[in-house]
N, C-alpha and C positions, 0 to 999 in steps of 0.2 A: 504494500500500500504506500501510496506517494501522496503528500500533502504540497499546495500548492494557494498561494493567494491569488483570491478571484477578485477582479475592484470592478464587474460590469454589474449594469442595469442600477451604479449609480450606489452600490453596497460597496463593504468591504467584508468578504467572508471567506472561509476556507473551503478548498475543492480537495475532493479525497480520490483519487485516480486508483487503478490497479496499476501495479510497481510491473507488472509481465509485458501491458501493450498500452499504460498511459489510457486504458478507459477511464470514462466521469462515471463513478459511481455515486458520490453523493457531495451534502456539502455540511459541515460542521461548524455550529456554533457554541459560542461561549455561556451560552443561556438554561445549563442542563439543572436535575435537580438540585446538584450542590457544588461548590468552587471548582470539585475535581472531576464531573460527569461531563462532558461535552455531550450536546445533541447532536444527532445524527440526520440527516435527512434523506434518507435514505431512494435510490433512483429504484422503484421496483423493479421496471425490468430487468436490475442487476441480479437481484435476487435469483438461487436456487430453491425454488422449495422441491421438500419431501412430503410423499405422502405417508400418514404415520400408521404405520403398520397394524391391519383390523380396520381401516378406515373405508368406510364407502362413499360413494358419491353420488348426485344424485345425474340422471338425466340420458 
């Protein structure tokens, strides 16, 4: 994971890359529960999910 400052649309926030090929995964801010939590904003289509095993679906 690569951290990098983003200053568009006029912010100043942090962009969080994959370290393999510089993807934008999300952007973090300094606003999290407590001094030492940074929030995540996470890009969903970055995500992996799993389906949890016994789980159905519907459709």
């Amino acid at each position: 994971m690569e951290e990098e400052v983003d200053t568009s649309y006029g912010m100043v926030r942090t962009e969080v890359m994959r370290g393999r090929c510089g993807a934008h995964l999300s952007h973090m801010f300094d606003d999290g529960s407590n001094p030492t939590c940074p929030r995540y904003c996470i890009n969903a289509l970055s995500l992996l999910l799993a389906k949890k095993k016994g789980a159905t679906t519907n459709g």
